[in-house]
PAKE-999007 format. One record per residue (C-alpha): residue in one letter; x, y, z. Coordinates in Angstrom, 2 decimals, always signed. Example, Ala and Ser with C-alpha at 12.3 -4.5 7.8 and 13.67 -1.06 7.14 Angstrom:
A, +12.30, -4.50, +7.80 $
S, +13.67, -1.06, +7.14 $
This chain:
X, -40.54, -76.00, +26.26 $
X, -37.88, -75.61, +24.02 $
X, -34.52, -76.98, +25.21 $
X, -31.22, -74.88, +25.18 $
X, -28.63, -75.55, +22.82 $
X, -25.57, -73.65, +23.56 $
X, -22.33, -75.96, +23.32 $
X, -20.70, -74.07, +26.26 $
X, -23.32, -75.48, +28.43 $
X, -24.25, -78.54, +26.57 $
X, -20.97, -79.99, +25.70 $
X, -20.84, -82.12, +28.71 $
X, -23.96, -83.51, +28.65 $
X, -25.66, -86.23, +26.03 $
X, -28.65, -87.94, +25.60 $
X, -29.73, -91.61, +27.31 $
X, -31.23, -93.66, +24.90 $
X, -32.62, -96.41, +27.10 $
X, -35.84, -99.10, +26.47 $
X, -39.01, -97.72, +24.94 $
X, -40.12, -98.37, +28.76 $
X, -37.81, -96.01, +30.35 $
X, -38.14, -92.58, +30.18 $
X, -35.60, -90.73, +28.01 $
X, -33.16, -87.76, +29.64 $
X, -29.49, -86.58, +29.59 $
X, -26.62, -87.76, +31.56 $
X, -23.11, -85.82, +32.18 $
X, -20.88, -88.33, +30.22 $
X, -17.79, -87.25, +31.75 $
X, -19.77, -87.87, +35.83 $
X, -21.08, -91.37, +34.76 $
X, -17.32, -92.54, +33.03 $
X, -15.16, -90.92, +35.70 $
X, -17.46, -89.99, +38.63 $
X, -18.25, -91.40, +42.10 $
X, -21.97, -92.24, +42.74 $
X, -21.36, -89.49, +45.73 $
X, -19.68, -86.26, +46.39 $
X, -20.80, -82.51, +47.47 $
X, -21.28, -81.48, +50.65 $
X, -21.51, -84.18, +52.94 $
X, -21.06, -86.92, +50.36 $
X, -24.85, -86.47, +49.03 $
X, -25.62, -89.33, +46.68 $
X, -25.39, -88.23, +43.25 $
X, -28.47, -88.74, +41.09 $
X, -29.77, -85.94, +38.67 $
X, -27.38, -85.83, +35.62 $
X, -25.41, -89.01, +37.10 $
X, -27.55, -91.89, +38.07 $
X, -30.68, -90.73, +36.89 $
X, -31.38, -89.14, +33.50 $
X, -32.03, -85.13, +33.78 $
X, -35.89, -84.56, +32.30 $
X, -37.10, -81.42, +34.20 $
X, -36.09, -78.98, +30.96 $
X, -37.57, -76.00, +32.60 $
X, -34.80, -76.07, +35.24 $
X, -32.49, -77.19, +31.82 $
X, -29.85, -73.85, +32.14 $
X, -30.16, -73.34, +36.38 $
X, -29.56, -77.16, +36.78 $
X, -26.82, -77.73, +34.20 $
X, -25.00, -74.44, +35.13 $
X, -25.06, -75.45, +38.81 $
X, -23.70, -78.69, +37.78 $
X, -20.90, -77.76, +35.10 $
X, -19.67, -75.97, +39.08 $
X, -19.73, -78.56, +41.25 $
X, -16.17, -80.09, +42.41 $
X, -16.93, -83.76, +41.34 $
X, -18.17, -82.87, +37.77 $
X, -14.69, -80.35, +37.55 $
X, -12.80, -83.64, +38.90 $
X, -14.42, -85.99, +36.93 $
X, -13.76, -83.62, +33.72 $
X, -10.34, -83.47, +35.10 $
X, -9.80, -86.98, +35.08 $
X, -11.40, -87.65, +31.75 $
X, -8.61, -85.46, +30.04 $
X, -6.26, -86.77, +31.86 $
X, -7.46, -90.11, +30.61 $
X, -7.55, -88.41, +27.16 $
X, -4.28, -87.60, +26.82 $
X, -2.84, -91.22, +28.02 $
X, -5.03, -92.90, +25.33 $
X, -3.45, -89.88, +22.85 $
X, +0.05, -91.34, +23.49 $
X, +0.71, -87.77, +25.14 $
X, +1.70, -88.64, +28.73 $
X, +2.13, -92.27, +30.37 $
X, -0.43, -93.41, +33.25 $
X, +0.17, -94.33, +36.68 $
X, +0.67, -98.21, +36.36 $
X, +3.39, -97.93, +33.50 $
X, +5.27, -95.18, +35.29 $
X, +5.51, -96.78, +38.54 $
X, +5.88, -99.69, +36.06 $
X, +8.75, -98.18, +34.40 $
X, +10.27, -96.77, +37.76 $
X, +10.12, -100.58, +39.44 $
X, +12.42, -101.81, +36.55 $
X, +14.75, -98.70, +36.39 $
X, +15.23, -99.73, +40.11 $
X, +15.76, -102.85, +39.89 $
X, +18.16, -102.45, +36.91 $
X, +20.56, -100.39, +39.39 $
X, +20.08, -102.86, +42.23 $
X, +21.60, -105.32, +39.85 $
X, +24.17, -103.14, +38.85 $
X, +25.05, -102.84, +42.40 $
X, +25.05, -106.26, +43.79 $
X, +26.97, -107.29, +40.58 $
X, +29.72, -105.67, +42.01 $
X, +29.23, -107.01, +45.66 $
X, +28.90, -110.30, +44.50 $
X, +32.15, -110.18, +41.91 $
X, +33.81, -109.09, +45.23 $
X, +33.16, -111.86, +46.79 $
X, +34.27, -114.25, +44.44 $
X, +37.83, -112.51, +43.96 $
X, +37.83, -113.44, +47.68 $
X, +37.17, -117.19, +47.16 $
X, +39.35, -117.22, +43.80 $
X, +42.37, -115.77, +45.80 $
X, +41.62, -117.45, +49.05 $
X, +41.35, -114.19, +50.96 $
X, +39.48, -114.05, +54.06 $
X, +36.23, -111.93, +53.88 $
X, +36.00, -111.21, +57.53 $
X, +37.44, -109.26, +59.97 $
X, +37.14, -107.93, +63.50 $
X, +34.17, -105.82, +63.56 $
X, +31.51, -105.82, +60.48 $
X, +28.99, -103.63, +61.86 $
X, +27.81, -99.92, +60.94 $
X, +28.60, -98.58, +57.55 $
X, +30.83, -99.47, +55.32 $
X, +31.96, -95.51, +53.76 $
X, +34.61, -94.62, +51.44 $
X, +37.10, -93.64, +54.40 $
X, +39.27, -96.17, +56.12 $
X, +38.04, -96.93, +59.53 $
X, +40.52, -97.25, +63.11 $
X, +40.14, -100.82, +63.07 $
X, +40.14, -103.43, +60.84 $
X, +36.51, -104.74, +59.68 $
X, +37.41, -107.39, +56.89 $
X, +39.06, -107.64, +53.61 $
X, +35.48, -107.96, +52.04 $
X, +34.27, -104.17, +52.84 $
X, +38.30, -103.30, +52.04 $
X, +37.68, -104.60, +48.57 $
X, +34.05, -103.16, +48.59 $
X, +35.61, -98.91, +49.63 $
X, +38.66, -99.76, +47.06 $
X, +36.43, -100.66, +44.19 $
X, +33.71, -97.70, +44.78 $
X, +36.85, -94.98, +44.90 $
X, +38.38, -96.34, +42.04 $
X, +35.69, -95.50, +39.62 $
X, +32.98, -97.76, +40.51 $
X, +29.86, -95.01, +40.48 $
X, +27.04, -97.84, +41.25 $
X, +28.75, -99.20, +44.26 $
X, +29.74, -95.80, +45.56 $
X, +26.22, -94.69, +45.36 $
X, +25.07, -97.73, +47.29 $
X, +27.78, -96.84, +49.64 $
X, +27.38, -93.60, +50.44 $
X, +23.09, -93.87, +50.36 $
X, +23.75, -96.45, +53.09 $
X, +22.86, -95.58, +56.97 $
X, +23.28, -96.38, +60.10 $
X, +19.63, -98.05, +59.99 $
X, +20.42, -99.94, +56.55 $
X, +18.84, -103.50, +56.51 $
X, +19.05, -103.86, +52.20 $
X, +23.02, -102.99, +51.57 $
X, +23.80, -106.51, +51.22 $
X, +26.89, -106.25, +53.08 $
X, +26.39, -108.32, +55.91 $
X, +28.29, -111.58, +56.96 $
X, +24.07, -113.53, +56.42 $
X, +24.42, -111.43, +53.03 $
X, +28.07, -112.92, +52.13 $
X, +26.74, -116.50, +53.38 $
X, +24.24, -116.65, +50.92 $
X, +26.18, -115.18, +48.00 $
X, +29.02, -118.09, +48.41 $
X, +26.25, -120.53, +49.06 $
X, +24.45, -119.20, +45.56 $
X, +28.18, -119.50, +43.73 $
X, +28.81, -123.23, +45.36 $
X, +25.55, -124.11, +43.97 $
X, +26.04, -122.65, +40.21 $
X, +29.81, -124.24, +40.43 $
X, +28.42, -127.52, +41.39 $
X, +25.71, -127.51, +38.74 $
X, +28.09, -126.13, +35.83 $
X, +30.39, -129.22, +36.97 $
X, +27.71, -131.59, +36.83 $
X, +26.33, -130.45, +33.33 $
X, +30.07, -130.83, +31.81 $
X, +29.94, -134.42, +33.35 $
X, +27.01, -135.09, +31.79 $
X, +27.81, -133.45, +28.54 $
X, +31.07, -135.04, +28.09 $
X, +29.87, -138.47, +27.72 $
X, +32.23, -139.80, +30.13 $
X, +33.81, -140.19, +33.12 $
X, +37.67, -141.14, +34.36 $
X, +38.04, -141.25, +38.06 $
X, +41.65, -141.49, +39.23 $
X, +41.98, -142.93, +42.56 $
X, +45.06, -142.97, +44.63 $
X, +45.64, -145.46, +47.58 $
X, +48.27, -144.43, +49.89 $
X, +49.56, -147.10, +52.04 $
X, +51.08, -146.19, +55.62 $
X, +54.27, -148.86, +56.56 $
X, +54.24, -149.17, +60.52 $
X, +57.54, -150.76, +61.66 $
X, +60.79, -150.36, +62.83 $
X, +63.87, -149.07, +61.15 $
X, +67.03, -150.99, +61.22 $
């Protein structure tokens, strides 16, 4: 029987050289690289063409036309160009997009808490209270009826005066908002991390220098009576 030939119908589908003891038969290349070992109706194991070699050649044409029409052959030829064009530099796949899109995130979250946590050192620097009467709800770019702290003050000053990270952060912020990093816990931690580094840096110069000069002062307290 002689076999067909025509490339619109073969160009899917190569030969399986195997062992001398195995028989030999074609394989869609594009089923057995990117296909499932079921699909069709019902989730019918897939076997002809896919897990085992195709060697009936007078159903060649019926067989291979039925096949080049199924949905998983059509999705795994889908998925082999798609895989195609990544390897030809043309488009970038899933892991170094999302890839890509985690560091572009985290970029502006840095951006953002930069300014939160510069905020709260102007605080310490100047000795200025961060606090105030209520801290709850959202901090907005409008003044509020009551007085919620110098530290969300500073925070709606600096986003209307130009600072476009901050005022994004601010005005994406709800009422449900658990990751604005505005929060007293939040402003605990960020003087805890700046104690820390100040403590360290002061340590390292210590140890840098070489040495050390304490200057002690003894104050002495005179009870008595005056004449």
């Amino acid at each position: 029987m002689k076999r067909i030939s025509q490339p619109s119908v073969l160009k899917f589908f190569e030969k399986k050289k195997k062992s001398e003891n195995v028989a030999k038969g074609t394989l869609c290349k594009v089923c057995v690289l990117f296909g499932r070992n079921h699909g069709g109706r019902g989730g019918q194991e897939q076997r002809s063409l896919v897990v085992i070699p195709f060697i009936n050649w007078k159903k060649t044409k019926q067989v291979f036309d039925s096949h080049s029409k199924a949905d998983y052959h059509m999705l795994s030829v889908e998925k082999a160009q798609g895989f195609m064009t990544v390897m030809a530099g043309k488009t970038t796949d899933i892991l170094t997009s999302i890839s890509s899109e985690n560091r572009k995130q985290a970029e502006e979250n840095r951006k953002k808490m930069i300014s939160i946590v510069e905020t709260v050192i102007l605080c310490g620097r100047q000795q200025i209270a961060l606090r105030g009467k209520n801290e709850t709800g959202k901090v907005g770019l409008t003044e509020p009826p009551y007085n919620d702290g110098n530290f969300r003050a500073l925070l709606r000053f600096r986003a209307r005066s130009g600072d476009l990270f901050l005022k994004e952060h601010i005005l994406s912020q709800t009422s449900d908002s658990r990751s604005m990093f505005t929060s007293p816990t939040i402003q605990n931690e960020i003087i805890n991390l700046c104690g820390n580094f100040i403590q360290e840096n002061f340590v390292n110069r210590i140890k840098n220098a070489g040495f050390l000069q304490l200057l002690l002062m003894k104050r002495k307290i005179y009870q008595g009576t005056s004449n």
